[in-house]
Phi, psi and omega in degrees: 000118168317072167095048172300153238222060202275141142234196210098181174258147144249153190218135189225112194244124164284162190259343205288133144298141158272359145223127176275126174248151212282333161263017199278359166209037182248171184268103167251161207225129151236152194225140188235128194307345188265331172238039170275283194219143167250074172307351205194025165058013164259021176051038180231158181254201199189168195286351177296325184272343154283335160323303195301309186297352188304346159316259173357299202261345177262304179317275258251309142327280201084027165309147178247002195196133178227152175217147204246134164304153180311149174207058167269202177275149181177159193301351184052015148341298168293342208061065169072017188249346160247121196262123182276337202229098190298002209239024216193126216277169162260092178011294172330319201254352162140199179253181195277320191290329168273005176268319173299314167313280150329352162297294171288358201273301192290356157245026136314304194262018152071045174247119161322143153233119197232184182223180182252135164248135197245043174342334168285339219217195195179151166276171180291328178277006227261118181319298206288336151302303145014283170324279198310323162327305181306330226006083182268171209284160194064355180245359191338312207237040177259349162218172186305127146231169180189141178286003181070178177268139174240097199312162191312327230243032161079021189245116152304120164255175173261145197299006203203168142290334192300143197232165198275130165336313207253015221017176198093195186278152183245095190196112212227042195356144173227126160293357177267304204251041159047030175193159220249159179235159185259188206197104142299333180244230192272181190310309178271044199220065179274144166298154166280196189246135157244011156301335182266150195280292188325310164334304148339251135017268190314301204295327161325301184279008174275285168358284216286335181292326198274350153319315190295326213286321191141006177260172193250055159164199164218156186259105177278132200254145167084014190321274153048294182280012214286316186243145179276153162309185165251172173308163174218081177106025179070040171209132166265135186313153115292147189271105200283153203278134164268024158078358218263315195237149164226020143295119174303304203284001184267099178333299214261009140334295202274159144289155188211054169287343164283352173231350168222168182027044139329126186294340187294305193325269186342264197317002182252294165353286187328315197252016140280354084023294189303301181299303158337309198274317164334307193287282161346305189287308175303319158276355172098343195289152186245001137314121166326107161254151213230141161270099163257126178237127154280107207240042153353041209216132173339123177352307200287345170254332182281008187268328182283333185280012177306321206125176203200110167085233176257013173263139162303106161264236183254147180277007164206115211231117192274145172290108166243050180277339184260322200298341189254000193242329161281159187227182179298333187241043167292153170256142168324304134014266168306294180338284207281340152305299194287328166279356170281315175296319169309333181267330177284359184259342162340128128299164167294146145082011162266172168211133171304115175229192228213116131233143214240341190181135179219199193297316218270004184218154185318144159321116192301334177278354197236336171251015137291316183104138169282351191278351186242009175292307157331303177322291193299333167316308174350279194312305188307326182248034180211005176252147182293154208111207213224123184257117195246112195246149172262143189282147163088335154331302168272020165261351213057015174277181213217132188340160190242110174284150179219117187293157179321280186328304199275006173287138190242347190274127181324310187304320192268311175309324183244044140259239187193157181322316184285306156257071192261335188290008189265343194242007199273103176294338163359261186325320153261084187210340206270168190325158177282176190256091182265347195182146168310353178285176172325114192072013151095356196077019178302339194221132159256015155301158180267330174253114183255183215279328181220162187290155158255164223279126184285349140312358202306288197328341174273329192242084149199169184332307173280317190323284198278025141280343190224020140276152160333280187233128173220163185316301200296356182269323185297303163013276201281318174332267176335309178292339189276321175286357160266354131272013177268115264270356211263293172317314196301302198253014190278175176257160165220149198199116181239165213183125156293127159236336140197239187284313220222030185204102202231140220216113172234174179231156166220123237201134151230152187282109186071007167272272155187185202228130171239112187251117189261119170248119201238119188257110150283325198275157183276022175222149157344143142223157159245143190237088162296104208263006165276018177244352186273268214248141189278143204079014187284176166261164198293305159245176175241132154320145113318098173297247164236179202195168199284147160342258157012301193300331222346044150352037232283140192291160150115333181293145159318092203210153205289120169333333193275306203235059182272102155229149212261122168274141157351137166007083144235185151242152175212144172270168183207140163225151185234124177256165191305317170348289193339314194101161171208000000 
């Protein structure tokens, strides 16, 4: 490439730690339990079948951490997200002894096991609401209540505008204790009060109990809503309309300064930290147990959830800067933005981490392009930090449509026929791809909890294990090259070279030097990477490359003549040896 053109920022941050943790540069997995693996043929899946699977992710993979969407007990309204019982596995999905079992089977195999803490909420069924409905004595104030407004003309409202995440009000009349209780998420999901200290208290020994079982943390789900304004004169503020929609009934009507990411929420992270280290310092473990949280929230708050002063928070507050802003026709450009804004905003002495896909978002391969899934696999695992990947990521699979009738997910059902697909998780949600038999081998029922994918027999695990080259081989490519010290401990220093063609190096000293190239545009380039980085070695390995690339990994190629097929990517390592 000729009179290449660089702009942009460069950046070049050293990495070396003075003391190394075990996550701090590491591939955590997350896996949801109803469709990962089906042990016992009912077509939902479970911890036995994730069990079967602990090969895969530590062996065949090379994962350092997987973490499970819930699987305590519950009425399943949500799919485990309304908990009657925080200390107590869901039938479905097994006993309290096989989540032990499984604990010990990933530290036999030096695989992190984390959980979902699902904290703001509770199911309806949950006893201690019950209580507080009744309002028997210690529970009056264990979730939001309020008698609501009572109008000129004698009709009782709800004390608020506010409206619920899944819509409509998030306020709910109980005919038992005469006052409406809130719900931020669905009807049968009321919040708790963290005003009360016992709340407090329980949701603590909820921690320390699944830390006894054996894991070594957790993934906090909703943060944001943990906490509420408080009343003012026995009234809750309304919540001013944000100009954006003129559905009422849609959460993003309102603006929402009274109900999330309250300064108490920060401060409660903090002393779940605590409760973490505590726990760690007392048992003796000589392992981080780790906190990830989940945050939907302007930048400037996952930056707080690091910590403030000498309070600790959580050590992975997840980056969702590529995940809500890139798209299919994104550029290098947006790409190199959106990672930039997280890395200038790092605090010191943090690490960075990467999510690209969860239960709640389109599939990477379907809200990306599959032709670019690999490019993002790449990034996500050669950029510094910590790579947070979705099962089923490294097949490339790809969203399921699910018809109006067979949608289960809440967010979608309480829509309408017509626009439930705006809202529906359904579609990444469905079985894993294991294999061509019946259900993809997710089962051996024919009928699962959600359909599987009528494509399973083109896309799946063993089919891409006995091809040459495939997404899961670039996969395991990647995860093997991130134990290696040129990620762990390297400089990074990206570079634009132009709109749609964007190039960083990762460099440790007398080691090797890894240069990562990433092609957006929709046609081939070629890349002279000694007109990008000064100092190169003359040649590079073939780490992996994109499908597309066909490439062999391990083959040679001159620094000068790097090409690119339409939006792939490729790694290169250069030893010192090598020359420049």
């Amino acid at each position: 490439m000729k009179n290449v053109v660089i702009f942009g920022i460069v950046l070049l941050i050293g990495l070396v730690a003075a003391e190394e943790h075990w996550w701090q540069h590491a591939n955590f997995y997350q896996i949801y339990p109803r469709s990962f693996k089906d042990s016992d043929g009912d077509g939902v899946g479970d911890l036995r079948g994730i069990m079967e699977k602990v090969g895969y992710l530590k062996n065949e993979l090379g994962l350092d951490a997987v973490w499970l969407s819930p699987i305590f007990k519950s009425p399943m309204a949500d799919f485990g997200y309304d908990i009657s019982n925080f200390t107590d596995i869901h039938e479905e999905f097994g006993t309290i002894s096989d989540l032990e079992n499984l604990a010990q089977e990933c530290k036999k195999q030096n695989l992190k096991l984390i959980l979902d803490f699902v904290p703001n909420h509770s199911s309806d069924e949950h006893p201690y609401f019950v209580k507080s409905e009744k309002k028997e004595p210690g529970y009056e104030d264990y979730y939001v209540w309020h008698p609501g407004k009572l109008l000129d003309n004698g009709t009782r409202v709800p004390p608020s505008n506010w409206i619920s995440v899944f819509r409509g009000s998030a306020w709910q009349w109980s005919p038992v204790r005469q006052e409406y209780y809130l719900h931020q998420f669905v009807i049968k999901q009321p919040d708790l009060n963290y005003r009360s200290a016992k709340v407090v208290q329980d949701m603590k020994n909820v921690l320390r109990f699944w830390l006894e079982k054996g894991v070594t943390g957790f993934r906090v789900d909703a943060l944001p809503y943990l906490f509420e304004n408080e009343t003012v004169n026995g009234v809750y503020p309304d919540e001013p309309k944000s100009g954006t929609t003129d559905d009422p009934d849609n959460p993003t009507y309102l603006e929402h300064p009274y109900t999330q990411n309250l300064d108490e929420t920060f401060e409660m992270v903090y002393q779940w930290r605590e409760v973490l280290d505590e726990f760690k310092a007392s048992s003796g473990a000589t392992d981080d147990l780790i906190l990830m949280i989940e945050a939907y929230t302007p930048l400037e708050n996952i930056i707080r959830l690091y910590g403030s002063g000498d309070r600790r928070g959580a050590q992975i507050p997840f980056n969702f800067e590529v995940l809500s802003n890139i798209f299919k026709d994104s550029t290098a450009v947006d790409f190199h933005k959106y990672v930039m804004r997280f890395y200038d905003a790092l605090p010191p002495n943090q690490y960075a981490n990467w999510v690209l896909g969860n239960h709640d978002n389109k599939r990477l391969a379907s809200r990306l392009g599959v032709a670019r899934a690999d490019l993002y696999n790449i990034a996500l695992n050669t950029l510094p930090g910590i790579a947070v990947a979705y099962n089923g990521e490294e097949l490339a699979m790809e969203d399921v449509y699910i018809p109006w009738k067979d949608t289960v997910d809440p967010a979608a059902c309480n829509s309408n026929p017509r626009d439930f697909m705006l809202y529906s998780r359904d579609p990444a949600r469905t079985p894993f791809h294991w294999d061509d038999s019946v259900s993809a081998g997710f089962s051996t029922s024919s009928k699962t909890w959600l359909p599987v994918s009528p494509y399973y027999k083109q896309n799946n695990y063993k089919l891409q294990k006995s091809t040459p080259r495939s997404h899961v081989k670039i996969f395991k490519s990647l995860l093997r090259l991130r134990k290696q010290r040129t990620l762990r401990e390297g400089s990074f220093d990206i570079k634009l070279v132009d709109e749609n063609l964007l190039v960083y190096k990762r460099e440790l000293a007398e080691v090797s030097t890894i240069v990562v190239v990433l092609n957006f545009h929709k046609s081939a380039r070629t890349v002279n990477l000694s007109e990008v980085f000064e100092g190169l070695p003359l040649e590079f390995e073939i780490i992996t490359s994109s499908l597309q690339t066909n490439y062999i990994d391990g083959s040679v190629l001159d620094r000068d003549q790097i090409v690119l097929p339409a939006e792939t990517g490729i790694v290169l390592e250069g030893n010192v040896k090598n020359g420049v």
